[in-house]
KOLVEX-869091 format. One record per residue (C-alpha): residue number from 1; z, x, y; chain; residue in three letters. Coordinates in steps of 0.02 Angstrom, whole numbers. Last residue first. Layout:
REM residues N
<pt><num>NUM</num><w>Z</w><u>X</u><v>Y</v><chaine>A</chaine><residu>ALA</residu></pt>
...
***
This chain:
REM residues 155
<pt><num>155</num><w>1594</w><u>1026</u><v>-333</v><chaine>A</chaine><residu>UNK</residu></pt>
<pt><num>154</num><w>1713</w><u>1178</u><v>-362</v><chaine>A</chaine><residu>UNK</residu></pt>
<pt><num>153</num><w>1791</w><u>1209</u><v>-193</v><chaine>A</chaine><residu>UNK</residu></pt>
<pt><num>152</num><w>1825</w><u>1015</u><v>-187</v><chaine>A</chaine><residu>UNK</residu></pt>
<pt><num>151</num><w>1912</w><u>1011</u><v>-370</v><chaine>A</chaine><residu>UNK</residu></pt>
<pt><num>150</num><w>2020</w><u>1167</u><v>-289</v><chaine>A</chaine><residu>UNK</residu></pt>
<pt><num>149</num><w>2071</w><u>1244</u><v>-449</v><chaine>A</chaine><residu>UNK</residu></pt>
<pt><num>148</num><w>2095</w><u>1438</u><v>-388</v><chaine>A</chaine><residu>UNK</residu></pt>
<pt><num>147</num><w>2214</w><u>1363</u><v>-268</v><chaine>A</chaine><residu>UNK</residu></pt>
<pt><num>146</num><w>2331</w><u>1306</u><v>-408</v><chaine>A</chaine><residu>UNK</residu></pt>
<pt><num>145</num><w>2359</w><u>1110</u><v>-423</v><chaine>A</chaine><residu>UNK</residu></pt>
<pt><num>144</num><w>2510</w><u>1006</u><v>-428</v><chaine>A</chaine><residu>UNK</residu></pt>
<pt><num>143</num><w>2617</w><u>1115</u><v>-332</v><chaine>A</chaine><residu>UNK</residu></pt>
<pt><num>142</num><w>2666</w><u>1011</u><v>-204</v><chaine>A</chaine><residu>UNK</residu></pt>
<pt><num>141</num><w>2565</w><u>1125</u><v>-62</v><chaine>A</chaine><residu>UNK</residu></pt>
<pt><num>140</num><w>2420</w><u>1134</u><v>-184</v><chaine>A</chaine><residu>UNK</residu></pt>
<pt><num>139</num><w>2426</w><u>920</u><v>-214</v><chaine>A</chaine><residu>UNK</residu></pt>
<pt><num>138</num><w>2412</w><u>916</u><v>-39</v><chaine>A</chaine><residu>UNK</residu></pt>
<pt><num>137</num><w>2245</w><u>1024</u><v>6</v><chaine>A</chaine><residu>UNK</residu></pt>
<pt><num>136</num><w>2153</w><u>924</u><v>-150</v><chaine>A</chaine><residu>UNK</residu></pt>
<pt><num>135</num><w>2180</w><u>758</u><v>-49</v><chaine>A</chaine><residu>UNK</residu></pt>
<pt><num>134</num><w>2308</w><u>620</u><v>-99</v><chaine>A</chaine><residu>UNK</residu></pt>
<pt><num>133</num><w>2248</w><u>457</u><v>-176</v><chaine>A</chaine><residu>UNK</residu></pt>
<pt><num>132</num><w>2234</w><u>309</u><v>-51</v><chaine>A</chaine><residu>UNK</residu></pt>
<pt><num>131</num><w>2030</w><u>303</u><v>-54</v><chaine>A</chaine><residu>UNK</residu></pt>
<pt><num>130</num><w>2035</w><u>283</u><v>-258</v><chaine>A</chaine><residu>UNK</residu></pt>
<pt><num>129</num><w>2159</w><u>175</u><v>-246</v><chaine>A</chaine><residu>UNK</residu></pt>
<pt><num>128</num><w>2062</w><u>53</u><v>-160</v><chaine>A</chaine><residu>UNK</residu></pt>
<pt><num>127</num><w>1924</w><u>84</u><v>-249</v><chaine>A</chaine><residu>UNK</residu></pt>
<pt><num>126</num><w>2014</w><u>41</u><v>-424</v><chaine>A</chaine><residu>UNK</residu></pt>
<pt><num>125</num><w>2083</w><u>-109</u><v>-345</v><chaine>A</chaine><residu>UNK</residu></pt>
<pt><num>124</num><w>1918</w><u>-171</u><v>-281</v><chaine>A</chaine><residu>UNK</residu></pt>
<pt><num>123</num><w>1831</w><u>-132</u><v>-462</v><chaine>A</chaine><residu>UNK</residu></pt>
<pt><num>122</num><w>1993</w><u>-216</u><v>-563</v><chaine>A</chaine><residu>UNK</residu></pt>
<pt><num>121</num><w>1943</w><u>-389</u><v>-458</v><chaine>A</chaine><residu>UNK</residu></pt>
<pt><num>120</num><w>1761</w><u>-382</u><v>-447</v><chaine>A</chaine><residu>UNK</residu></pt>
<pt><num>119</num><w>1778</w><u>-371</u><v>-651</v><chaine>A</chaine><residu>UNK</residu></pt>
<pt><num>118</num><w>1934</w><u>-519</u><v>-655</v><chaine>A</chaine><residu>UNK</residu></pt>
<pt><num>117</num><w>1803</w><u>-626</u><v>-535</v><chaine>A</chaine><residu>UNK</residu></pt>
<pt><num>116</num><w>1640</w><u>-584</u><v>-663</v><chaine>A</chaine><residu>UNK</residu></pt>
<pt><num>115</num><w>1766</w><u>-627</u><v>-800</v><chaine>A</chaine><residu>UNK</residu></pt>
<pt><num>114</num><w>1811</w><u>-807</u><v>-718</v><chaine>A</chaine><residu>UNK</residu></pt>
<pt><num>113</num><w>1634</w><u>-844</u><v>-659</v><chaine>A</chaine><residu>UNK</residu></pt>
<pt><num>112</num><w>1587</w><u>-825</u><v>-866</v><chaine>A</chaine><residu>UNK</residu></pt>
<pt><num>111</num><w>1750</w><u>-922</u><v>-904</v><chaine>A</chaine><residu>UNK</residu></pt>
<pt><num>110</num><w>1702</w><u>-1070</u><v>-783</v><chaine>A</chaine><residu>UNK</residu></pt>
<pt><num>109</num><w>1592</w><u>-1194</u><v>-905</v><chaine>A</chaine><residu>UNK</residu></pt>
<pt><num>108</num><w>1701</w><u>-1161</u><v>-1018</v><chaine>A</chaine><residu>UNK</residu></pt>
<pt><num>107</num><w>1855</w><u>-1253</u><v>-944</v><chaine>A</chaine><residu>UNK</residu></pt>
<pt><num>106</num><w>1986</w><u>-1118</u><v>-906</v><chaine>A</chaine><residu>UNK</residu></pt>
<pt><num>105</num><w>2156</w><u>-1092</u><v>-1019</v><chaine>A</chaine><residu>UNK</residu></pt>
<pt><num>104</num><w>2088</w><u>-921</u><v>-1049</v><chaine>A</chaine><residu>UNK</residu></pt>
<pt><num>103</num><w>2109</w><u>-818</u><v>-1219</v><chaine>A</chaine><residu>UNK</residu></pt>
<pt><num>102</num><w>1950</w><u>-764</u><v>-1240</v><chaine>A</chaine><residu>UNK</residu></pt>
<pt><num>101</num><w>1891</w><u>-772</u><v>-1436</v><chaine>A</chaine><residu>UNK</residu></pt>
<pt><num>100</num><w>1835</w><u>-622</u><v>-1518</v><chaine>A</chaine><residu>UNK</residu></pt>
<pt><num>99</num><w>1994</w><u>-513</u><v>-1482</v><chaine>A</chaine><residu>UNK</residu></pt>
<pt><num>98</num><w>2081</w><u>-498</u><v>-1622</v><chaine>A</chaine><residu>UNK</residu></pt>
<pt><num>97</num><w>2221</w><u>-602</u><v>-1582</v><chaine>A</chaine><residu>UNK</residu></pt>
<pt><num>96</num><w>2128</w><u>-710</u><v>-1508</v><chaine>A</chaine><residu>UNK</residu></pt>
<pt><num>95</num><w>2013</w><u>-758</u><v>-1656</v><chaine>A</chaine><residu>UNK</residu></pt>
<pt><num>94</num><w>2206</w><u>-783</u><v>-1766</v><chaine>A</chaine><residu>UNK</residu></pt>
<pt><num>93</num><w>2248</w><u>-898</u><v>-1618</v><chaine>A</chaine><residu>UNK</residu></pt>
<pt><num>92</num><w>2100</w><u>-984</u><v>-1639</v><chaine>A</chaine><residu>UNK</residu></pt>
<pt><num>91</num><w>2109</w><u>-1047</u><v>-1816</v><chaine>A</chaine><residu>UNK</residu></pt>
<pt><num>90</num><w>2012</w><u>-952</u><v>-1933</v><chaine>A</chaine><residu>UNK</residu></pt>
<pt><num>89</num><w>1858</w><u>-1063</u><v>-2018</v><chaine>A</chaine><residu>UNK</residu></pt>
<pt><num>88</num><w>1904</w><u>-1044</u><v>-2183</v><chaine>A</chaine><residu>UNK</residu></pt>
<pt><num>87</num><w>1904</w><u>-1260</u><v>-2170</v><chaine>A</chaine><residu>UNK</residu></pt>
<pt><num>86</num><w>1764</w><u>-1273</u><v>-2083</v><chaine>A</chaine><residu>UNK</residu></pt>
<pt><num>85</num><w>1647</w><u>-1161</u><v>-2222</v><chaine>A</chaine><residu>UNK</residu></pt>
<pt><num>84</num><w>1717</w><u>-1273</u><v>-2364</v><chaine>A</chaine><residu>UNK</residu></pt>
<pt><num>83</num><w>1663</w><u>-1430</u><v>-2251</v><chaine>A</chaine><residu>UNK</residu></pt>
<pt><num>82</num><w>1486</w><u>-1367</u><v>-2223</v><chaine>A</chaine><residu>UNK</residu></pt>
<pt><num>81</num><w>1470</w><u>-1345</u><v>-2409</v><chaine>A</chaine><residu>UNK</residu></pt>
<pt><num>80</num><w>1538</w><u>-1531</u><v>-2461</v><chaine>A</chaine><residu>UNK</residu></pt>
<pt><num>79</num><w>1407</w><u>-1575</u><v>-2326</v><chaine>A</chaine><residu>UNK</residu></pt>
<pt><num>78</num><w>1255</w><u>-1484</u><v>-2393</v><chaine>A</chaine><residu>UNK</residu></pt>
<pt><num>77</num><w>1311</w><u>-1547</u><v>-2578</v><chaine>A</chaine><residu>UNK</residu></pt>
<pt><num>76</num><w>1296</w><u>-1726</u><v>-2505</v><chaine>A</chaine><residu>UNK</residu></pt>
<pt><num>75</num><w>1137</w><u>-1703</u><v>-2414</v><chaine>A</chaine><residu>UNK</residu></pt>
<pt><num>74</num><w>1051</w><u>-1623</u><v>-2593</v><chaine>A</chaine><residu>UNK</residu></pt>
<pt><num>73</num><w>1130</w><u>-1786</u><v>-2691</v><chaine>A</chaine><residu>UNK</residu></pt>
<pt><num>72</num><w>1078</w><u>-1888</u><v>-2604</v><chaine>A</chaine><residu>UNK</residu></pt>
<pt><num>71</num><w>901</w><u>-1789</u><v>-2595</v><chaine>A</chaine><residu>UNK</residu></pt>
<pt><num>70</num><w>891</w><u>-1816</u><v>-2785</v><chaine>A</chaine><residu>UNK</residu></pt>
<pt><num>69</num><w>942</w><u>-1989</u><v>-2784</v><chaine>A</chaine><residu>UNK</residu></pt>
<pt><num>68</num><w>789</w><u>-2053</u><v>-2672</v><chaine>A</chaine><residu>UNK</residu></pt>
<pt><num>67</num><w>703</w><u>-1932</u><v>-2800</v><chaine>A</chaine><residu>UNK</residu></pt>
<pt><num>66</num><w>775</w><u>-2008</u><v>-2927</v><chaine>A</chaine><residu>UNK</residu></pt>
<pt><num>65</num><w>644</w><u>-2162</u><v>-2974</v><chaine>A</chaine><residu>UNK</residu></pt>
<pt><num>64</num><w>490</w><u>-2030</u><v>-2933</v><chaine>A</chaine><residu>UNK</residu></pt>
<pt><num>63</num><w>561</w><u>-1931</u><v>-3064</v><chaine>A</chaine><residu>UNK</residu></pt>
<pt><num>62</num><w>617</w><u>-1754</u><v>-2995</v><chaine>A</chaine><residu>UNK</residu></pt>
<pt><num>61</num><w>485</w><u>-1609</u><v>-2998</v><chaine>A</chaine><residu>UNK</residu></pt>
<pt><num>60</num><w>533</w><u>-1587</u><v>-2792</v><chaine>A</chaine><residu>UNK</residu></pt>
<pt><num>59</num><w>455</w><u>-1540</u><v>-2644</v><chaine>A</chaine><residu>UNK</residu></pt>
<pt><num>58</num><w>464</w><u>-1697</u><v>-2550</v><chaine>A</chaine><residu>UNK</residu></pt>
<pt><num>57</num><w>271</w><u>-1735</u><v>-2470</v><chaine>A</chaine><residu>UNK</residu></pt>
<pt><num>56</num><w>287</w><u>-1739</u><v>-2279</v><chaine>A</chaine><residu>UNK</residu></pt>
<pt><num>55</num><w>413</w><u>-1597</u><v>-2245</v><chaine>A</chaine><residu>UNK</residu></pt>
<pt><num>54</num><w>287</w><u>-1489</u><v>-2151</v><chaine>A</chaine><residu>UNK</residu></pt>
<pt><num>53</num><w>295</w><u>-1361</u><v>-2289</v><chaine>A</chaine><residu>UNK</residu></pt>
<pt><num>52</num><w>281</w><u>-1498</u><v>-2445</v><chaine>A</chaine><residu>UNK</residu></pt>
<pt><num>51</num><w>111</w><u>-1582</u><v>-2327</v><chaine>A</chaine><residu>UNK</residu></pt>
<pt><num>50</num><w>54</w><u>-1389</u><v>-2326</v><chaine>A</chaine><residu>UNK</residu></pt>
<pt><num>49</num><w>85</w><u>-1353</u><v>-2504</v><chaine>A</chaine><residu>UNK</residu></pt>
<pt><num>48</num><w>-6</w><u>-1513</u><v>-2547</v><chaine>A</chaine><residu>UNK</residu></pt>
<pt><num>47</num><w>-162</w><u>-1462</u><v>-2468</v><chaine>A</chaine><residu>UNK</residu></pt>
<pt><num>46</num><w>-218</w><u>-1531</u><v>-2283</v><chaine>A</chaine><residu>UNK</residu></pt>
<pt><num>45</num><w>-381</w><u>-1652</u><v>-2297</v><chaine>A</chaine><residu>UNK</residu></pt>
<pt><num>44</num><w>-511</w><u>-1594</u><v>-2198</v><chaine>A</chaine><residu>UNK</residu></pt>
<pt><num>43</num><w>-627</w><u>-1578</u><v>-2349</v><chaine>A</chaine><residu>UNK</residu></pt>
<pt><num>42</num><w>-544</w><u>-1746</u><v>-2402</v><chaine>A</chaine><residu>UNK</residu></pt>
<pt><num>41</num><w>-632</w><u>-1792</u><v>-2219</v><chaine>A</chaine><residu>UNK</residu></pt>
<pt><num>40</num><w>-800</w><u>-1736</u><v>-2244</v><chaine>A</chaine><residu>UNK</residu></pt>
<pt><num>39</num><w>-821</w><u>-1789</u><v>-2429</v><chaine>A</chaine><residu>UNK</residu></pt>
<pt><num>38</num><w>-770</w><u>-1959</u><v>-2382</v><chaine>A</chaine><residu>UNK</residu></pt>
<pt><num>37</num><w>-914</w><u>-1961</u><v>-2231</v><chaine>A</chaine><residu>UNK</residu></pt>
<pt><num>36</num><w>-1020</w><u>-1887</u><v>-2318</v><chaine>A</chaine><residu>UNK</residu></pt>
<pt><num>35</num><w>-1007</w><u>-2019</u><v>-2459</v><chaine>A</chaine><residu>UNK</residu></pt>
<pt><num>34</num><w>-1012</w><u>-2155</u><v>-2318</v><chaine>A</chaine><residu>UNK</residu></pt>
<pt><num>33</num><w>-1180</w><u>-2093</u><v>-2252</v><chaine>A</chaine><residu>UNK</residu></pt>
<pt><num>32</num><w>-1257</w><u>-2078</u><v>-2428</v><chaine>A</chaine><residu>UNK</residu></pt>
<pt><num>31</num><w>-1216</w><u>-2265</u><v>-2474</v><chaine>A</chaine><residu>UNK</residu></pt>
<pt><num>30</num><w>-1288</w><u>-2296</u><v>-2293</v><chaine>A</chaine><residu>UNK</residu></pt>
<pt><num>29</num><w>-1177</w><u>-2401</u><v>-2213</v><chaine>A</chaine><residu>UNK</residu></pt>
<pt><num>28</num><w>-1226</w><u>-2598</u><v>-2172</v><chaine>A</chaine><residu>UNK</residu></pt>
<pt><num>27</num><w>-1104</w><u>-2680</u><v>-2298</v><chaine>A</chaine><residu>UNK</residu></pt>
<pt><num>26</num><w>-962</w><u>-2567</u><v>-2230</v><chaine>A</chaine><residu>UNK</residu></pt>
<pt><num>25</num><w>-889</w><u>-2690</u><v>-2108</v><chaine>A</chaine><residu>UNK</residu></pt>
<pt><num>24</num><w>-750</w><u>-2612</u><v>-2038</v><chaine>A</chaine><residu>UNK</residu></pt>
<pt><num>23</num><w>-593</w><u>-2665</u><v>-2109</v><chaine>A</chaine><residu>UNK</residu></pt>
<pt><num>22</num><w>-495</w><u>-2782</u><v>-2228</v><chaine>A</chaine><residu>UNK</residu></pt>
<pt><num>21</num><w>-568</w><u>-2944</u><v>-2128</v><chaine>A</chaine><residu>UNK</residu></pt>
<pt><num>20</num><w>-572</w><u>-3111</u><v>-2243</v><chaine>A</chaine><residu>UNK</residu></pt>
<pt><num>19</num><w>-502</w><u>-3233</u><v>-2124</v><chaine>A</chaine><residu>UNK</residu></pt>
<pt><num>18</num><w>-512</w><u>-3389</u><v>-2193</v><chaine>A</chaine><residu>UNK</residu></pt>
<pt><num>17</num><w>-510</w><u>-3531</u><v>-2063</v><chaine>A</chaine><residu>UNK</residu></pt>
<pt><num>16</num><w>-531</w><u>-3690</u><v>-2136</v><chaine>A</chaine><residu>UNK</residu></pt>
<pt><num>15</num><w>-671</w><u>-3810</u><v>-2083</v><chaine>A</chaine><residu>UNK</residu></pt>
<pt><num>14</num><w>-622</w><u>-3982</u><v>-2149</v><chaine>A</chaine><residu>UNK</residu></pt>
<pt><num>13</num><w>-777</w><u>-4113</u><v>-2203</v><chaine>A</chaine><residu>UNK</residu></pt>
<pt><num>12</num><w>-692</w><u>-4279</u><v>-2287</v><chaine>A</chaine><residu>UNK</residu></pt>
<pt><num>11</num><w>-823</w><u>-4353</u><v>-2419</v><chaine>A</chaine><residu>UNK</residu></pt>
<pt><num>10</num><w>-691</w><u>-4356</u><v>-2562</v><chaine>A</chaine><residu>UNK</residu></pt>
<pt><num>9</num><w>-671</w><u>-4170</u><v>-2515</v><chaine>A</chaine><residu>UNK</residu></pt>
<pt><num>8</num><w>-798</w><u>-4059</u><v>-2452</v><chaine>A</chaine><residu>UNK</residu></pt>
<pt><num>7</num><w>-732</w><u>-3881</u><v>-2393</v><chaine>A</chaine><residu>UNK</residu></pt>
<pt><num>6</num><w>-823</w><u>-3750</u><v>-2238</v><chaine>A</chaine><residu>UNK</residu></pt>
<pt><num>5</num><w>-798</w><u>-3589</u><v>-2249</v><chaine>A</chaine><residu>UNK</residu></pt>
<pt><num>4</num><w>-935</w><u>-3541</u><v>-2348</v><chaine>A</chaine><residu>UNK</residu></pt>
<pt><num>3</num><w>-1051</w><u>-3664</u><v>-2200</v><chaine>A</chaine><residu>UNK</residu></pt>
<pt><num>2</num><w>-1168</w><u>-3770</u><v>-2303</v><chaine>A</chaine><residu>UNK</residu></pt>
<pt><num>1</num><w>-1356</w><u>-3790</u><v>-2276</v><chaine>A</chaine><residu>UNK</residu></pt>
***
C-alpha cells in the first residue's frame, strides 16, 4: 500500500508534505445539512441597501475600474467646497464687531470663568449702589419727588 503523499523516483522514497487544507472537512456533512446550513445564513444575510447604508458596499453605478476614481473625485470636490466656505469665513474682527465673537485676550479655556467673574462683578456693584441710594424721605426735601409719590407709601 502506498502513502498519496508519498513519491517514488528511480527507487528513492521522499515523503513530501502537501498540505491540502482549504477548510473544514465537509466530506462527512450531510448534503441536506450543509444546504440548511447555506440557506440559513444567506437568510441572515444583510440586503444591499443595508451594506450601501453602513458604508460597506459603495453606492455608486460607476464602473468597477472608476469607482476608486469616482470617490477621488467625490473627496476632492468635498475639499475644494470646504475651502470656498473658509475663505467667506469673516475674519474676527468683523465677528466682534457684531457681537458673536467675545472680544477677550483670555485663553478659552478661561472665558466662561471670565463672564461668570464680569456677571458677579456688575451684580456687587449694582447692590452696592443699590444700598447707597438716598431714601424716599430725602428725595421729598430736595424736591425730587412729591409727597403724594412716596414709592414706600405705595408698596
Amino acid at each position: 500500500m502506498t502513502d498519496p503523499n508519498t513519491t517514488t523516483t528511480t527507487g528513492a522514497t521522499t515523503t513530501s508534505a502537501i498540505s491540502l487544507d482549504n477548510g473544514p472537512d465537509m466530506s462527512n456533512i450531510n448534503p441536506i445539512e450543509r444546504r440548511n446550513s447555506l440557506e440559513k445564513h444567506l437568510s441572515t444575510r444583510p440586503d444591499e441597501q443595508d451594506l450601501k447604508n453602513r458604508h460597506i458596499l459603495l453606492d455608486t453605478t460607476a464602473a468597477p475600474a472608476l469607482q476608486a476614481r469616482q470617490a477621488e473625485l467625490e473627496r476632492q470636490r468635498i475639499t475644494d467646497n470646504l475651502k470656498k466656505g473658509l475663505a467667506k469665513r469673516p475674519e474676527k474682527d468683523v465677528l466682534v464687531e457684531r457681537h458673536i465673537l467675545a472680544d477677550s485676550s483670555v485663553a478659552p479655556s478661561l472665558q466662561e470663568k471670565q463672564r461668570e467673574l464680569e456677571r458677579q462683578m456688575r451684580a456687587d456693584c449694582l447692590e452696592k449702589q443699590l444700598l447707597n441710594r438716598p431714601k424716599a424721605e430725602e428725595l421729598v426735601k430736595e424736591g425730587i419727588l412729591q409727597a403724594n409719590e412716596n414709592p414706600v407709601q405705595n408698596a
